[in-house]
C-alpha positions in Angstrom: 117.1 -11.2 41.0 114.4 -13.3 42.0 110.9 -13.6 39.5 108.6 -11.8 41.6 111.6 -8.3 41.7 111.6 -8.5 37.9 107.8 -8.3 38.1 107.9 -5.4 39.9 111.1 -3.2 37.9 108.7 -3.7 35.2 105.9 -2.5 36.8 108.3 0.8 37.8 109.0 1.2 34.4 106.0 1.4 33.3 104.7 4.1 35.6 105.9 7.2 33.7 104.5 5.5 30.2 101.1 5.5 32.1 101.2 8.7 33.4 102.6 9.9 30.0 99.8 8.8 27.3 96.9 8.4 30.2 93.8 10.1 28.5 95.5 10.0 25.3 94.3 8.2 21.8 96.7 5.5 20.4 96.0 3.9 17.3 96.8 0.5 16.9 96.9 -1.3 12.9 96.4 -4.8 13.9 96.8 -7.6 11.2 98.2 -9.8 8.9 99.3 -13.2 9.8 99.5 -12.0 13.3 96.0 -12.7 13.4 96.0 -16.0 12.5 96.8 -17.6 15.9 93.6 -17.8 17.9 95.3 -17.9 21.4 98.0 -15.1 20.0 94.4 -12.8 19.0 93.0 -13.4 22.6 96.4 -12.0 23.9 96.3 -9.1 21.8 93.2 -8.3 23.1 93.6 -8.7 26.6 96.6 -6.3 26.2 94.3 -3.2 24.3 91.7 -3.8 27.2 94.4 -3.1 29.7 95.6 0.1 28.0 91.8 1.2 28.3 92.1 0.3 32.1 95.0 1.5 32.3 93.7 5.3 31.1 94.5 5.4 27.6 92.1 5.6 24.4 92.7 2.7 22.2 91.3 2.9 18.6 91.9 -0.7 16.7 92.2 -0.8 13.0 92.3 -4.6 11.8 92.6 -5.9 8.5 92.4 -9.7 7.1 94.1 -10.3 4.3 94.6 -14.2 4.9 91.2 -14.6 5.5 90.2 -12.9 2.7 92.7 -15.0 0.6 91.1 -18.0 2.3 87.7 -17.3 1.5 88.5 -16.2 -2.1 90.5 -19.8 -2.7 87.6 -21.5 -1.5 85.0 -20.1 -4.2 88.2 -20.6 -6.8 89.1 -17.1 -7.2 93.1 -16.4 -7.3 94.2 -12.8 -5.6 96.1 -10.4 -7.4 98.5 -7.7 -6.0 100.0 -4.4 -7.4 102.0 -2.6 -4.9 100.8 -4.5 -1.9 97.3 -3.6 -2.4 94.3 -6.3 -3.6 92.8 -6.0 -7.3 89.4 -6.1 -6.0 86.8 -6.7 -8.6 82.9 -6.8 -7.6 82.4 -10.1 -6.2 85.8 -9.7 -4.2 84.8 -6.6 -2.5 81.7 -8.9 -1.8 84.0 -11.4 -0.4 86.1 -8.5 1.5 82.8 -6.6 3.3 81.6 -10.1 4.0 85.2 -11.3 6.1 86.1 -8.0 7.2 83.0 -6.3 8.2 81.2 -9.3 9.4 83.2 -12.4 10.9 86.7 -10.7 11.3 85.2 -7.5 12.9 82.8 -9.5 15.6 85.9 -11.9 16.6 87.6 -9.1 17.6 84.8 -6.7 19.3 83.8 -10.3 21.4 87.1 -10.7 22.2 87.6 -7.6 23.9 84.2 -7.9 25.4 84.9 -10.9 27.1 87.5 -9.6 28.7 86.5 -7.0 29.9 86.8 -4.3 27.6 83.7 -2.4 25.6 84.1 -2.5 22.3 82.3 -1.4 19.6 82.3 -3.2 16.1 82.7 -0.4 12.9 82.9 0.0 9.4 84.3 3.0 7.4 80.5 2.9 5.9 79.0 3.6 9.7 78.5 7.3 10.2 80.6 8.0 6.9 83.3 7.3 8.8 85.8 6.9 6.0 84.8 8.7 2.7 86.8 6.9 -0.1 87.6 8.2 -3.8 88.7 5.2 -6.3 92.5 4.4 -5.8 95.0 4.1 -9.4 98.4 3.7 -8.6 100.5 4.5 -11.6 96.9 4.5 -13.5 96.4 0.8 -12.8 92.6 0.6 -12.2 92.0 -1.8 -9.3 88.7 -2.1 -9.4 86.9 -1.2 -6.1 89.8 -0.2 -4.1 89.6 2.9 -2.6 91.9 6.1 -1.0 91.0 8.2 2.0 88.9 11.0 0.5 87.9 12.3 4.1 87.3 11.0 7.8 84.5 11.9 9.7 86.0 11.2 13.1 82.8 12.4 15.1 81.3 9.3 15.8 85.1 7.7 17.0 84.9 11.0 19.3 81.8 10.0 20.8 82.7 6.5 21.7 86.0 7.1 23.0 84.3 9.9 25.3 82.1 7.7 26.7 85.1 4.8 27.2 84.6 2.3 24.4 87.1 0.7 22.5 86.3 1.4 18.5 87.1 -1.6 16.5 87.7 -0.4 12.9 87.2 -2.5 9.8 89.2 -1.4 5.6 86.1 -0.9 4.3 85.0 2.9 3.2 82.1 3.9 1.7 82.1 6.0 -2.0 80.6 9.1 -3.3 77.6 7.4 -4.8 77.4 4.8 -1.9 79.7 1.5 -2.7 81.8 -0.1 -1.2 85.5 0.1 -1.4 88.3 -1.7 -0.5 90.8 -0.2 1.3 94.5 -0.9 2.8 94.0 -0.8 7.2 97.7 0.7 7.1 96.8 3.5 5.3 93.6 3.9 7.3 95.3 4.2 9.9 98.0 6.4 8.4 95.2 8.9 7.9 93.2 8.3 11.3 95.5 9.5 14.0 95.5 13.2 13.0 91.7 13.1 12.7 91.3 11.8 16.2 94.2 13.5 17.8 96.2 10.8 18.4 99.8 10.9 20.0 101.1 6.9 18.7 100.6 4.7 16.0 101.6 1.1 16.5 101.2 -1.0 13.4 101.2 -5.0 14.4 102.4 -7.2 11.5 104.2 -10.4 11.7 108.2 -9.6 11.2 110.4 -8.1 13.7 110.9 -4.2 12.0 112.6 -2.9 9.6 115.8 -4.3 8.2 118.6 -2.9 6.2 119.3 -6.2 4.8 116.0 -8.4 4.7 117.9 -11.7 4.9 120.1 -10.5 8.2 117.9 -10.0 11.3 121.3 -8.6 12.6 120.3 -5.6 10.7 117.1 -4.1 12.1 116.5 -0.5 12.3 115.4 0.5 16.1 114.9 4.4 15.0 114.7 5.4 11.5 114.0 8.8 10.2 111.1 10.0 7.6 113.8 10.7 5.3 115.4 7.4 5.6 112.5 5.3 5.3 111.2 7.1 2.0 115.0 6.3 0.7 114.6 2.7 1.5 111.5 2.3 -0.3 112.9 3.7 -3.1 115.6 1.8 -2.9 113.8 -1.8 -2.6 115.4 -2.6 1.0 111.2 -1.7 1.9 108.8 -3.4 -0.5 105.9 -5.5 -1.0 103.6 -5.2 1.9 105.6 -3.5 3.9 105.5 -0.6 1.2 101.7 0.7 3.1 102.7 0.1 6.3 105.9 2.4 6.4 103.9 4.9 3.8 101.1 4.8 6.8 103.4 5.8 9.3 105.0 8.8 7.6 101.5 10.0 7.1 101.1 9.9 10.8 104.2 11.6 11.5 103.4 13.9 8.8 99.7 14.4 10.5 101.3 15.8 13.9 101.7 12.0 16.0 105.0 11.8 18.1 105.4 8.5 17.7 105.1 5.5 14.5 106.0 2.1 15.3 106.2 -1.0 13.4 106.4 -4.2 15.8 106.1 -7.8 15.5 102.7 -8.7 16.5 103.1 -12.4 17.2 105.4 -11.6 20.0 103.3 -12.2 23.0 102.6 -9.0 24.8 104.6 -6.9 22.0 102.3 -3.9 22.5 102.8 -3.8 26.3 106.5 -3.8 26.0 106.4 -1.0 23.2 104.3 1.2 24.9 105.8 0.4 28.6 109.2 -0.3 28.5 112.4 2.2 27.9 114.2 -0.2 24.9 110.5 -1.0 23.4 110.7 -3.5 20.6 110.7 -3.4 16.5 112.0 0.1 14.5 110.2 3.2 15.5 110.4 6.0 13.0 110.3 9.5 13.7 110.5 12.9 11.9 113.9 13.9 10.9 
């Protein structure tokens, strides 16, 4: 089979996908150390602009951990985790609206821009987007790290409506105004049944989900709801994987067909998700 005929059997497979999700909303978690590669962000990009060309409402929720870490070592503060999630005192969060929010945010909204796309830079603080309530696992206090208390999808409504691409940063305002600190995956856990969405993709930086973390042999292509809450409370899910499985059982929960976990340093990962019959990483569905 010559270069050019594979071209083109890809193509045809991805014709019924088009058709399929064409005028629906996708949410797409984008982070991690899958950001980190400037030429690998570019790509990213270029493949969300094409799903807008392509007919489909992209909605981007990005974190930036590492660059928050980065930022943090640099002014000699040391992060702190608890279950995957940042202990985020005041002049972190300062650190965390300033990286996420500001230079995270605008690298990704120019990206898209310049190629083509329209995309709009947001906050959970812009149009009370995401209303957050303080967050105590197990009654650990955090600091300012917040929960989805409520989204206000109206504004995400009126942008998609009118073809923009929203470009969503973790940061929520509180009751009495501040800013909290919140975890993208669950964001985005909570976003799709506000906005109607049919798929959540969450990008991170490993293949899926394994049964044995050490054995790549292992990966999950389809797990169940059921399965994946036994596996966290087993250990074979933990650390920061924890929110991003939690995040797609709330999306399943919320009424979306599809959750997927993929590995987003695989060039053109969320093409062959979305377009292709074998798609890549573990998908999880209801039971």
């Amino acid at each position: 089979m010559t270069y050019s005929s594979e071209q083109a059997k890809t193509l045809t497979q991805a014709l019924p996908y088009i058709q399929k999700y064409s005028g629906k909303t996708i949410v797409i978690k984008y982070g991690g150390h899958a950001m980190v590669d400037e030429g690998l962000k570019r790509s990213v990009m270029r493949d969300i602009v094409l799903l807008r060309y392509v007919g489909m409402n992209p909605i981007l929720v990005h974190g930036g951990g590492p660059e928050i870490t980065e930022v943090m070592k640099k002014v000699g503060k040391e992060p702190t985790f608890v279950k995957g999630l940042r202990v985020t005192d005041a002049e972190t969060m300062e650190i965390v609206e300033m990286v996420l929010a500001g230079k995270t945010n605008m690298s990704l909204v120019s990206l898209i821009n310049n190629q083509g796309g329209r995309a709009v830079g947001l906050s959970g603080k812009d149009a009370n987007l995401i209303v957050a309530e303080k967050a105590e696992p197990e009654g650990v206090d955090l600091g300012y790290v917040g929960q989805v208390a409520r989204i206000n999808p109206e504004i995400l409504q009126t942008l998609v409506g009118e073809g923009y691409i929203p470009v969503i940063s973790s940061v929520a305002i509180g009751p009495n105004g501040e800013s909290f600190n919140m975890n993208a995956d669950h964001i985005a856990g909570e976003l799709v049944s506000s906005v109607g969405a049919v798929k959540l993709v969450m990008m991170t930086d490993v293949k899926g989900i394994y049964d044995d973390k050490g054995d790549e042999s292992t990966l999950r292509s389809v797990l169940t709801v059921s399965e994946a809450e036994e596996m966290i409370r087993s250990g074979k899910i933990d650390k920061g994987m924890i929110p991003k499985v939690e995040a797609c059982v709330m999306a399943l929960r919320g009424g979306v067909e599809r959750a997927h976990i993929i590995d987003g340093s695989v060039p053109n990962a969320l093409l062959m998700e979305i377009f292709t019959d074998t798609g890549i990483g573990t998908m999880i569905q209801n039971d």
